[in-house]
Backbone as ProteinMPNN parsed JSONL, in Angstrom:
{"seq_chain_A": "XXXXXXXXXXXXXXXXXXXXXXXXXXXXXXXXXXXXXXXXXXXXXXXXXXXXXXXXXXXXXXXXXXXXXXXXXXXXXXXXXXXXXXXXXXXXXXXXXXXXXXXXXXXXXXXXXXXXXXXXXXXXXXXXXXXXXXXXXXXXXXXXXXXXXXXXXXXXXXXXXXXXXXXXXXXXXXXX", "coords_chain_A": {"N_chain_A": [[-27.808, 122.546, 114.864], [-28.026, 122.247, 112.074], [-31.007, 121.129, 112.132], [-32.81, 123.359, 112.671], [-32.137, 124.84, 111.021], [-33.33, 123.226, 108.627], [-35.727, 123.18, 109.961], [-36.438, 126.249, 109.456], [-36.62, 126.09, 107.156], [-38.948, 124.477, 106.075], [-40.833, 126.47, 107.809], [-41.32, 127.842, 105.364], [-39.491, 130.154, 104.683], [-36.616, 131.256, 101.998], [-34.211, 130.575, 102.26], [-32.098, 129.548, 104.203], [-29.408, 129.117, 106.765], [-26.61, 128.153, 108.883], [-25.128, 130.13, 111.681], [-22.687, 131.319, 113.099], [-22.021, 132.542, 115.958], [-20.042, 134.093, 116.466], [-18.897, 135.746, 113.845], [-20.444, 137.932, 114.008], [-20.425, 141.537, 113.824], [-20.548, 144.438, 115.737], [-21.847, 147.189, 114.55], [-21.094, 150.88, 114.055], [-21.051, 152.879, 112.168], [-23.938, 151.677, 110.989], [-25.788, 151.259, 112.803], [-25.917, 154.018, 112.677], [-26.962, 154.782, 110.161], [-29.698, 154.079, 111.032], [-30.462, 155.935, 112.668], [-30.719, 158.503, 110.587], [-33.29, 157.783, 109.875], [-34.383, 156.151, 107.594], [-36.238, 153.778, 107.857], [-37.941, 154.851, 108.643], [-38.324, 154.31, 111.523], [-35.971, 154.676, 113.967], [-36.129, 156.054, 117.033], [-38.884, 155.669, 117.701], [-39.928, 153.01, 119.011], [-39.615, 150.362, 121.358], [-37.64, 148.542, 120.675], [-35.808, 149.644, 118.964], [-32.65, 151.904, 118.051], [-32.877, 154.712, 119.778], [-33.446, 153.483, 122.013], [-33.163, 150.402, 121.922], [-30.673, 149.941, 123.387], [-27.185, 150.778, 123.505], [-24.482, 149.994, 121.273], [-22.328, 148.705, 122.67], [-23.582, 147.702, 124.306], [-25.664, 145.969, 122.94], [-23.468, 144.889, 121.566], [-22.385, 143.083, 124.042], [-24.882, 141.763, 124.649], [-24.851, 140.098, 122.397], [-22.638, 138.604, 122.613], [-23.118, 136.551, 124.373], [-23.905, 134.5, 122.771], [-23.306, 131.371, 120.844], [-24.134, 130.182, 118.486], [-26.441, 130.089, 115.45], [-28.976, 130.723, 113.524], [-29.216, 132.191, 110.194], [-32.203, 133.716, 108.412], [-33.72, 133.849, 105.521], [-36.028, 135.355, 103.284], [-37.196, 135.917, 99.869], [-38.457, 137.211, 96.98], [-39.188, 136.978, 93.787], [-39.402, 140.235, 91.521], [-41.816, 142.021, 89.52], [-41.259, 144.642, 88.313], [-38.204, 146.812, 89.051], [-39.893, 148.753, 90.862], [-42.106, 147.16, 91.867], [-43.947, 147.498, 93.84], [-45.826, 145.975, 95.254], [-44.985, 143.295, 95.414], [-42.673, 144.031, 96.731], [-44.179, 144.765, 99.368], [-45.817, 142.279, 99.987], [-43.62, 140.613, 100.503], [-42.138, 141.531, 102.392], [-44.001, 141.485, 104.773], [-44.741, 138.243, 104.576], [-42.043, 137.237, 105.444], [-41.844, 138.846, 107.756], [-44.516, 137.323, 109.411], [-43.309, 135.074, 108.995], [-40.88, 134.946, 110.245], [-42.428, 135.616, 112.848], [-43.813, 133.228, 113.211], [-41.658, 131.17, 113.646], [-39.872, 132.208, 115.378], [-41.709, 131.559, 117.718], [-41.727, 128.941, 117.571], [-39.018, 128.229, 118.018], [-38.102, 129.078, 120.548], [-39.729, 127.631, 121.881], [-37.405, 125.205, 122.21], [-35.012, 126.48, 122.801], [-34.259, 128.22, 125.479], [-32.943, 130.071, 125.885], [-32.671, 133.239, 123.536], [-31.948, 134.555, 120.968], [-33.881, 136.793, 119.074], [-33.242, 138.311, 115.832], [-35.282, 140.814, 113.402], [-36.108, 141.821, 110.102], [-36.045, 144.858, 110.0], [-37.761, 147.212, 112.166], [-39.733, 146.534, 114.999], [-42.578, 145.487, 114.437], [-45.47, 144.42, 115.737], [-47.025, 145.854, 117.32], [-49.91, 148.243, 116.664], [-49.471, 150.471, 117.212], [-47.002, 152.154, 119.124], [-45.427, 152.161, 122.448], [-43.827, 153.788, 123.003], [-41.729, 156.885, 123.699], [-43.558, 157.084, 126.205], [-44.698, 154.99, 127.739], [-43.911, 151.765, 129.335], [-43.106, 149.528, 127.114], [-45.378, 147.072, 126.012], [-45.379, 144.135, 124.812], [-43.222, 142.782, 125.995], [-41.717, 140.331, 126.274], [-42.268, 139.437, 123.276], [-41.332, 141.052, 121.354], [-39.242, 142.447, 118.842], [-36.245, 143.104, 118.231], [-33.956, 144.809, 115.062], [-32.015, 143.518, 113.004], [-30.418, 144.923, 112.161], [-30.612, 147.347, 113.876], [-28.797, 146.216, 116.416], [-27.004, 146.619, 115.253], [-25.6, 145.343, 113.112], [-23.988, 144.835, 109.978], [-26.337, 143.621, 107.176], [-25.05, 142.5, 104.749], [-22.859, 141.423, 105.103], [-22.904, 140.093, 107.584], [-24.007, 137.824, 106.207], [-22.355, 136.842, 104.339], [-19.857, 136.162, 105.491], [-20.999, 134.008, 106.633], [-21.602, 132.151, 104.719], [-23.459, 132.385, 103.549], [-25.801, 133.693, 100.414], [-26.78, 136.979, 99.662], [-27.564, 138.924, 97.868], [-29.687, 137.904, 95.389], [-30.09, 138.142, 92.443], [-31.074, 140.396, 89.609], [-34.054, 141.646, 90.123], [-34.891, 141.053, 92.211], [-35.793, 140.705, 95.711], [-35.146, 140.727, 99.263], [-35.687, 139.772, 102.649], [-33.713, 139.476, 105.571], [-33.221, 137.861, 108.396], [-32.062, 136.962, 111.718], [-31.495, 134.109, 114.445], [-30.107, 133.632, 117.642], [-28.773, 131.398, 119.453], [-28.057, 129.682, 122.285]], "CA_chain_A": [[-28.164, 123.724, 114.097], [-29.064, 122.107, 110.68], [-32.273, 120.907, 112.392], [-32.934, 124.54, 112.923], [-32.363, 124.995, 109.192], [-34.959, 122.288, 108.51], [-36.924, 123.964, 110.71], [-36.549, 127.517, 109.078], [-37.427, 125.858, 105.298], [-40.421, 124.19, 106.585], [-41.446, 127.362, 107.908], [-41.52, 129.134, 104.102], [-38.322, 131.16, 104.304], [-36.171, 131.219, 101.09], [-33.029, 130.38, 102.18], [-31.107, 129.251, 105.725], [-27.835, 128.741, 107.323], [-25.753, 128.327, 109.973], [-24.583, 131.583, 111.613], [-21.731, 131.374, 113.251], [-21.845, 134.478, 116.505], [-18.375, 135.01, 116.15], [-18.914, 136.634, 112.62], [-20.887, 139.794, 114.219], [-19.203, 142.843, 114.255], [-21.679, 145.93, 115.422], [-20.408, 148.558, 113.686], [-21.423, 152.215, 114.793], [-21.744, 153.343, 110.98], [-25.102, 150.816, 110.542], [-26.455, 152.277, 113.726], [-26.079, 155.642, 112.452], [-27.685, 154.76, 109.181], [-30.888, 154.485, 111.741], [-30.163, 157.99, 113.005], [-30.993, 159.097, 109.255], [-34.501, 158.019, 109.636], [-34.236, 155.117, 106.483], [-36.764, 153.495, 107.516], [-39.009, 155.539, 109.896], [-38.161, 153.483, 113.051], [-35.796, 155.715, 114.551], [-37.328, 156.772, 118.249], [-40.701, 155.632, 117.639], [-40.338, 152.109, 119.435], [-38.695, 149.978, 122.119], [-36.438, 148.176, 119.952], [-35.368, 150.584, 117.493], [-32.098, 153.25, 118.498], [-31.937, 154.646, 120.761], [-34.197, 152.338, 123.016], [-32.831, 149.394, 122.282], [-29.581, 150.032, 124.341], [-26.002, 151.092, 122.717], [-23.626, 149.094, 120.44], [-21.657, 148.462, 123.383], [-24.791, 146.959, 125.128], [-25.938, 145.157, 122.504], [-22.36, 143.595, 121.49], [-22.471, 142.365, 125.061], [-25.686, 140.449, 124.383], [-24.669, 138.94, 121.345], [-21.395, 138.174, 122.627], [-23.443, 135.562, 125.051], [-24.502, 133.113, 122.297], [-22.403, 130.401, 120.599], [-24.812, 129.869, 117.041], [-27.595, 130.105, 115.501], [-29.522, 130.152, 112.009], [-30.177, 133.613, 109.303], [-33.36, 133.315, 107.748], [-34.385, 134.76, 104.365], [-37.234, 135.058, 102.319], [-36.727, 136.338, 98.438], [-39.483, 137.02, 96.005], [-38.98, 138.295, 91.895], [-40.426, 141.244, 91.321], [-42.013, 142.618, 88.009], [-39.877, 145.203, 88.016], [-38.028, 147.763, 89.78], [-40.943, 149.44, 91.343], [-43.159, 146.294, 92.385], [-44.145, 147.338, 95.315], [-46.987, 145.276, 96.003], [-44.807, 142.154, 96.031], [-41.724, 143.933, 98.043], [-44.95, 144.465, 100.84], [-46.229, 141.092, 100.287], [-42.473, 139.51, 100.661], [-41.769, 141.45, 103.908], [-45.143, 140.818, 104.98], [-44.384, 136.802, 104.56], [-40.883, 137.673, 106.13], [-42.464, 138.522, 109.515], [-45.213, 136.332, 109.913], [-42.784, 133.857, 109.121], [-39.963, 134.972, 111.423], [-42.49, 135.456, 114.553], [-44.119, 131.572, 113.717], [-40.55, 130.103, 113.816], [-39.831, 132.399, 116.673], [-42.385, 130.633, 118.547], [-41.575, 127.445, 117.613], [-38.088, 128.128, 119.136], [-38.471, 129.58, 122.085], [-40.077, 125.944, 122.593], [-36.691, 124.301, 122.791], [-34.435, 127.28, 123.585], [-34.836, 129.066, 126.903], [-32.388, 131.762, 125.437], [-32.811, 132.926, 122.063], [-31.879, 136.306, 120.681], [-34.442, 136.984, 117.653], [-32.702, 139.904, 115.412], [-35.44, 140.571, 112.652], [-35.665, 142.54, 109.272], [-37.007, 146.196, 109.882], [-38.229, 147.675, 113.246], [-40.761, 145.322, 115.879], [-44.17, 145.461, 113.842], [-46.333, 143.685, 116.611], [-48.114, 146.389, 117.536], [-50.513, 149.19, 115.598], [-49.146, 152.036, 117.676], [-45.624, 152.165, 120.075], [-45.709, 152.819, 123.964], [-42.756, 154.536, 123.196], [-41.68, 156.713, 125.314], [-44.558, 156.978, 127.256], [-44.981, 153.876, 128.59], [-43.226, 150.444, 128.78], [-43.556, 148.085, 125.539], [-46.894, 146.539, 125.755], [-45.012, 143.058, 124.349], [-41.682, 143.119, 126.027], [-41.456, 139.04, 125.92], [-42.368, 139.492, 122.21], [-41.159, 142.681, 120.458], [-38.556, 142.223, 117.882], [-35.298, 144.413, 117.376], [-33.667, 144.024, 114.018], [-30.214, 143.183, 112.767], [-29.328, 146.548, 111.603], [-30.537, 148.281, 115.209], [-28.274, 146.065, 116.663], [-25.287, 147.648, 114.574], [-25.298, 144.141, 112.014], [-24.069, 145.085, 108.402], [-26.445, 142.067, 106.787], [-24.595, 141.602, 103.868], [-21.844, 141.126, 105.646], [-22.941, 138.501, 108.133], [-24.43, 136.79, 105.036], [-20.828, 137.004, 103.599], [-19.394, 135.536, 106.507], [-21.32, 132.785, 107.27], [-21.775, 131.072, 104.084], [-24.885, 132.443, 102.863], [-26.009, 134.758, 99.88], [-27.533, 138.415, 100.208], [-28.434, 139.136, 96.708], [-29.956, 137.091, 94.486], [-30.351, 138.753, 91.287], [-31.5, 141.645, 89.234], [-35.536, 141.631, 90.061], [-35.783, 140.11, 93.468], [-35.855, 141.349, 96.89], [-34.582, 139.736, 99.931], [-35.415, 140.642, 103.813], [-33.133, 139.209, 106.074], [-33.016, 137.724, 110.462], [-31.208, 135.726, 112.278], [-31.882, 133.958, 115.292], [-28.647, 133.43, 117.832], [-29.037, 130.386, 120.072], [-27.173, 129.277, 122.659]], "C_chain_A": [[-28.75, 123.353, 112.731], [-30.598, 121.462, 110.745], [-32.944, 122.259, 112.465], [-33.015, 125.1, 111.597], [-33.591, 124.545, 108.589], [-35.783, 122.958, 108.572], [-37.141, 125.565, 110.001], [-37.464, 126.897, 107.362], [-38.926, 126.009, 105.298], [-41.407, 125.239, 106.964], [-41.641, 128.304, 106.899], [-40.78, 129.943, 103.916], [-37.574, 130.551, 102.883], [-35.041, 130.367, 101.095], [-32.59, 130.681, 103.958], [-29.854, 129.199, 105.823], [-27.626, 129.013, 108.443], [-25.165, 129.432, 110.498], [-23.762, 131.202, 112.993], [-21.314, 132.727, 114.273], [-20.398, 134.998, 116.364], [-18.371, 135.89, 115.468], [-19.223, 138.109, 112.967], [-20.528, 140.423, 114.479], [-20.322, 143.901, 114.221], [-20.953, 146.998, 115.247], [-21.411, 149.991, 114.286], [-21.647, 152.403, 113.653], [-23.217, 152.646, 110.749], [-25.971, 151.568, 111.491], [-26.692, 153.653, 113.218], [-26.98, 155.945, 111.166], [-29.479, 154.738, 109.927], [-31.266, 155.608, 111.966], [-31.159, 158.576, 112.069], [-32.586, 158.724, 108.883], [-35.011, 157.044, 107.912], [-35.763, 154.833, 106.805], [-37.948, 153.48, 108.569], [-39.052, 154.961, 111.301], [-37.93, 154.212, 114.169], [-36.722, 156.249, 115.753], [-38.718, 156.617, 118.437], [-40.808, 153.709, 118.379], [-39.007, 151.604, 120.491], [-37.517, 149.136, 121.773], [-35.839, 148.699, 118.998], [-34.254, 151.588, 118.671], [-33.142, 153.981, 118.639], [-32.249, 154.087, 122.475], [-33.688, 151.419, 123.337], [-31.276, 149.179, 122.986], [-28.166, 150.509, 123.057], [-25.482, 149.746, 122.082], [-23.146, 148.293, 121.226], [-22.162, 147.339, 124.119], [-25.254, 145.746, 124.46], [-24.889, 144.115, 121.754], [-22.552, 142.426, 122.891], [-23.171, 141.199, 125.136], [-25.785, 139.376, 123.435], [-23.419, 137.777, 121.669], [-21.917, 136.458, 124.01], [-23.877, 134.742, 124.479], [-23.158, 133.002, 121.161], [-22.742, 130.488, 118.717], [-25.782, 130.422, 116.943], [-27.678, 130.332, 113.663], [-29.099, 131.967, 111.101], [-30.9, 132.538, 108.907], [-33.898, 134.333, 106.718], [-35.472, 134.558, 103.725], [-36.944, 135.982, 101.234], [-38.304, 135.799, 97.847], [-38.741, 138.122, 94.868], [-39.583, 139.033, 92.151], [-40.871, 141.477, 89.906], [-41.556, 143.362, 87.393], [-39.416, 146.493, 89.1], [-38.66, 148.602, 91.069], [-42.225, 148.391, 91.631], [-43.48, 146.119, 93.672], [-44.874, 146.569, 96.36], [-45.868, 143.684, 96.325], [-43.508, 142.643, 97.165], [-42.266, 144.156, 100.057], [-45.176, 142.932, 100.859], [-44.55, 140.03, 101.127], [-41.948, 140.21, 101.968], [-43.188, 141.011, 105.156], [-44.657, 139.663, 105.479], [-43.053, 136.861, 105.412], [-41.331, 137.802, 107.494], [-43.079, 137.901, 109.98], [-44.22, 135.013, 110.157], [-41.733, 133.415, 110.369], [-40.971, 134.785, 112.668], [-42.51, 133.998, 114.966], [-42.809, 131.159, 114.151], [-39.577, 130.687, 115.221], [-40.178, 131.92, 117.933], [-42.209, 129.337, 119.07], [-39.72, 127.503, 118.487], [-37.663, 128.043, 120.02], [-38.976, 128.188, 123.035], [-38.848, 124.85, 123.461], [-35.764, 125.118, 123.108], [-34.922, 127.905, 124.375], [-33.819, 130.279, 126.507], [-31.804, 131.641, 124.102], [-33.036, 134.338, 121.809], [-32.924, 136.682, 118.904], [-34.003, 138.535, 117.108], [-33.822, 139.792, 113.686], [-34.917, 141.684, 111.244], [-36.531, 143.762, 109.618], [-37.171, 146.145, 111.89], [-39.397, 146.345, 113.553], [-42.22, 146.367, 114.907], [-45.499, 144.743, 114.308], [-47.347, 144.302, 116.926], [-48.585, 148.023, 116.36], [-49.27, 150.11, 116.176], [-48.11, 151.479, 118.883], [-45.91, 152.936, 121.077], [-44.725, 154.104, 124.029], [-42.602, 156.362, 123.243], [-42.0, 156.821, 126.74], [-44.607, 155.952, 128.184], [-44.125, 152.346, 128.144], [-43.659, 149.501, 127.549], [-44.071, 147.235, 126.259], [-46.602, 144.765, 125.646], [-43.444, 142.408, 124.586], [-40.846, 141.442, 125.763], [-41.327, 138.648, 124.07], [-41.959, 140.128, 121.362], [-39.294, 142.188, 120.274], [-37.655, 143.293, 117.643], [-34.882, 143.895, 115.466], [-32.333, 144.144, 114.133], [-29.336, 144.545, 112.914], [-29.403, 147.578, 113.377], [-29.455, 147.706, 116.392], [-26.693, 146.164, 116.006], [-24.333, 146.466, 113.642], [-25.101, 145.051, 110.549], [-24.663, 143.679, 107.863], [-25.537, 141.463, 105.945], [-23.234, 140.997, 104.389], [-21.966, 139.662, 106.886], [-23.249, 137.413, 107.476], [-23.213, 136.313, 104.457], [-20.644, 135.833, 104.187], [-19.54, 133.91, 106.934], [-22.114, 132.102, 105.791], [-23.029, 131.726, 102.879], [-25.385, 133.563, 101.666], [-26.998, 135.797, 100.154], [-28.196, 138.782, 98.961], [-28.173, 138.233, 95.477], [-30.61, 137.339, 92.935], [-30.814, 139.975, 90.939], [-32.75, 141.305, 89.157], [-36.089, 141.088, 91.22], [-35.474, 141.312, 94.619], [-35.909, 140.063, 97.773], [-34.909, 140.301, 101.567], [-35.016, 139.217, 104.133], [-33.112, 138.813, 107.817], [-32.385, 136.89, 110.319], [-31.483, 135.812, 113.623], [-30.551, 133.487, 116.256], [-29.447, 132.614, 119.516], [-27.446, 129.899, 120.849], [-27.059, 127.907, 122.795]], "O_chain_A": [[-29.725, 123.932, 112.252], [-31.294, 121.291, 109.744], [-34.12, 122.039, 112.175], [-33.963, 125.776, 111.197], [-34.56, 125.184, 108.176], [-36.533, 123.387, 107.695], [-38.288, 125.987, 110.145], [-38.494, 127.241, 106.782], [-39.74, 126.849, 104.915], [-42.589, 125.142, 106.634], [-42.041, 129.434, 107.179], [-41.055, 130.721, 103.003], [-37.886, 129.398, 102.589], [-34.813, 129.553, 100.2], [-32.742, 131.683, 104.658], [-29.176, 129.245, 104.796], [-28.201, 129.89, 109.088], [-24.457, 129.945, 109.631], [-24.424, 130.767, 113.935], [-20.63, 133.675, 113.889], [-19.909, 136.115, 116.192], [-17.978, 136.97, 115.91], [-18.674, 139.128, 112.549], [-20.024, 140.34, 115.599], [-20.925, 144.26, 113.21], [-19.897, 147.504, 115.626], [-22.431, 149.8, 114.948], [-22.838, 152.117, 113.532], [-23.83, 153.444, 110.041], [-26.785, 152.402, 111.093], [-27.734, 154.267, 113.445], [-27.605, 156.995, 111.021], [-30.379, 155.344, 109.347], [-32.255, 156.201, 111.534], [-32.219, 159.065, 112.459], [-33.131, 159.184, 107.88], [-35.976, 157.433, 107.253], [-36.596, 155.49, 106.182], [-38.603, 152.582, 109.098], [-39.933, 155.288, 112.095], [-38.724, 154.505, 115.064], [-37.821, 156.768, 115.562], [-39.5, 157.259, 119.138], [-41.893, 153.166, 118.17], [-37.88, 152.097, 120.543], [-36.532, 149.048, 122.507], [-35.312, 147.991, 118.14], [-34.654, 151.969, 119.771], [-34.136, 154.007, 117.914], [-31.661, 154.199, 123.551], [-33.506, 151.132, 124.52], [-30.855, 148.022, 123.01], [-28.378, 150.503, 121.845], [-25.961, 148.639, 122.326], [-23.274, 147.104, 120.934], [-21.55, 146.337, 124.49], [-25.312, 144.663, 125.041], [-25.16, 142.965, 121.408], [-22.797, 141.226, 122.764], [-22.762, 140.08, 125.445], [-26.383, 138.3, 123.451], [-23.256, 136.635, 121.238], [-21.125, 135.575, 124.342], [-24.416, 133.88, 125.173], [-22.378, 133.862, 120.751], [-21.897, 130.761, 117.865], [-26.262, 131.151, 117.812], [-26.794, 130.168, 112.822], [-28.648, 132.831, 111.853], [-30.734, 131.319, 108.895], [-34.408, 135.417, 107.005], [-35.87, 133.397, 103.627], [-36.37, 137.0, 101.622], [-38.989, 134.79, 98.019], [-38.172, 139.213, 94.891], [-40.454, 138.856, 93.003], [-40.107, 141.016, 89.058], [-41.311, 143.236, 86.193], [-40.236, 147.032, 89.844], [-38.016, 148.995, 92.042], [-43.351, 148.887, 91.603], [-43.402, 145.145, 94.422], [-44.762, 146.457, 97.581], [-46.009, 143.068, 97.382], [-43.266, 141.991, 98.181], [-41.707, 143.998, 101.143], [-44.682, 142.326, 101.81], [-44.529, 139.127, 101.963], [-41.284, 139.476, 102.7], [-43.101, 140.317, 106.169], [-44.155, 139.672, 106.603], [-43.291, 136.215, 106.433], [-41.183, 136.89, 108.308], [-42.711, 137.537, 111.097], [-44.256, 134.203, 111.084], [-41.626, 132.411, 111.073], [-40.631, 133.975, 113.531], [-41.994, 133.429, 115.928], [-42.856, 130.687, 115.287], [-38.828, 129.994, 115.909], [-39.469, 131.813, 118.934], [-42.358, 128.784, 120.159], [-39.433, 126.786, 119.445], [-36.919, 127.163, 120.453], [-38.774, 127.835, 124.197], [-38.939, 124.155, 124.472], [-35.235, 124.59, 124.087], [-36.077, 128.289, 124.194], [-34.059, 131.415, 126.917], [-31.053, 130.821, 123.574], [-33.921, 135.089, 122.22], [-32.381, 136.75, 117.802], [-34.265, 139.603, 117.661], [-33.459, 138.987, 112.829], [-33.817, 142.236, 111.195], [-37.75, 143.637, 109.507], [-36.776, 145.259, 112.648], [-39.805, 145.499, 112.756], [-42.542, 147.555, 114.889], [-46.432, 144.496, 113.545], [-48.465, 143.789, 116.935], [-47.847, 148.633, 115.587], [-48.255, 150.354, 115.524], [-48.403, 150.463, 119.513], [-46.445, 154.042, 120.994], [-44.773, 155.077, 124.781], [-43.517, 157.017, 122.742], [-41.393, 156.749, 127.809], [-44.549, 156.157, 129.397], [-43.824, 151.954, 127.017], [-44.716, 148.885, 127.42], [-43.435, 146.613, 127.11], [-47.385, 144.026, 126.243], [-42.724, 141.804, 123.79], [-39.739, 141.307, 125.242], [-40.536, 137.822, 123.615], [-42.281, 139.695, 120.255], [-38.463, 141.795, 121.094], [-38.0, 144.289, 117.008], [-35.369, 142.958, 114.832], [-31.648, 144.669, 115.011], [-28.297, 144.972, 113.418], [-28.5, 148.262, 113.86], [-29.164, 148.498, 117.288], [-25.59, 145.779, 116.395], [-23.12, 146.453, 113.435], [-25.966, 145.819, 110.128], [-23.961, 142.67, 107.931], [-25.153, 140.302, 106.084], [-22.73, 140.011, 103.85], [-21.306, 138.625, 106.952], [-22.97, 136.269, 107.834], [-23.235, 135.144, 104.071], [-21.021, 134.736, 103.774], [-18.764, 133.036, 107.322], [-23.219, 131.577, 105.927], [-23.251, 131.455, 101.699], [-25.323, 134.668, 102.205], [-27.994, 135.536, 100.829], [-29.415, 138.954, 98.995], [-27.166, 137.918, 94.843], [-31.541, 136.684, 92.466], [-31.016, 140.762, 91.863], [-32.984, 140.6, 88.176], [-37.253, 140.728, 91.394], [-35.056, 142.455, 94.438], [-36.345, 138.943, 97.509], [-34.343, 141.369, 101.803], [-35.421, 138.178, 103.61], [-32.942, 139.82, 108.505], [-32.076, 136.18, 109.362], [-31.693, 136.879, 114.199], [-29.76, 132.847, 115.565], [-30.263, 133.068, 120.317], [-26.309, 129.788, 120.389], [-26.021, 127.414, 123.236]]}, "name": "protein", "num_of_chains": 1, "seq": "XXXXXXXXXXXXXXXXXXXXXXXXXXXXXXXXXXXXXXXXXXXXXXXXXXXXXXXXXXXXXXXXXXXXXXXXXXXXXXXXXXXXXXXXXXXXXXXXXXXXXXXXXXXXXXXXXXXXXXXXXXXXXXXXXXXXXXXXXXXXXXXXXXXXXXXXXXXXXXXXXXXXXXXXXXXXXXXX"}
C-alpha cells in the first residue's frame, strides 16, 4: 500500500494514506444529505442515490476489500469566495483521480474507486433512460456511498482540513 501512496503523490494529489476498510461506516444520515440536493447529483446519474444501490448494498461491496489509499488534493484560496481556484482544485482532483484510476486498474483486477462529487465523465447522464454509457468507468463518490469523509480521514491517519483559506476534495480507492 505505501507504493500506492507513491503512486498517488506522483500523480499531483496533495496528500495520501493508507485506508484501512475496516474504518467505513455508511451511515444513512450522509446519504440523506444527497436527498437534499447539496450538490445537484441527486437522481440525475448512475452513481449518485438512488441508482447507485442502498447503504445496505453498498456496505456489502465495501465490506469485500481489505485496504486501500485516500487521495487529496488542497489548494489556498484568496479568500472565502475564490471560486475560480475551488473549480480549478476540483477540476485537478478528477483528472487526477481518473489518471491514477487507470494506472490501477493495471495491477488490481478489483478496485473500488469512491471519488469526490458525483461521476463527471460524461456531458449529459443516461439516467434513467438508458444504461450508463461508461459503466466500466463512471465514478460514485464517497459520500453516495454513505462515507462521512472527515471521518474516514480521522480514522485512518490522515487530515481533512488544512487551514483557514484552503479547500480540500477528497477519494479513496479500496483494493483488495
Amino acid at each position: 500500500m505505501d507504493a500506492c501512496v507513491t503512486l498517488a503523490l506522483e500523480h499531483g494529489f496533495s496528500h495520501a494514506a493508507v485506508l484501512d476498510a475496516a474504518t467505513l461506516t455508511p451511515l444513512d444520515a450522509v446519504r440523506d444529505m444527497c436527498a437534499t440536493g447539496a450538490c445537484a447529483m441527486y437522481g440525475r446519474c448512475w452513481t449518485c442515490p438512488p441508482a447507485c444501490g442502498s447503504i445496505a448494498e453498498n456496505a456489502a461491496q465495501m465490506a469485500r476489500y481489505s485496504s486501500g489509499i485516500i487521495v487529496q488534493t488542497t489548494r489556498e484560496m484568496d479568500d472565502p469566495f475564490d471560486y475560480e481556484t475551488m473549480e480549478e482544485c476540483s477540476r485537478a482532483h478528477r483528472e487526477q483521480f481518473v489518471e491514477l484510476c487507470a494506472r490501477l486498474r493495471e495491477e488490481f483486477s478489483e478496485l473500488l474507486p469512491l471519488g469526490a462529487g458525483g461521476c463527471r465523465l460524461c456531458e449529459a447522464y443516461s439516467y434513467p433512460d438508458a444504461p450508463c454509457r461508461r459503466p466500466g468507468e463512471a465514478l460514485s463518490s464517497m459520500e453516495a456511498y454513505g462515507l462521512l469523509v472527515s471521518d474516514v480521514c480521522l480514522k485512518n491517519g490522515l487530515g481533512y482540513y488544512y487551514g483557514e483559506g484552503t479547500i480540500t476534495f477528497t477519494g479513496c480507492f479500496l483494493l483488495v
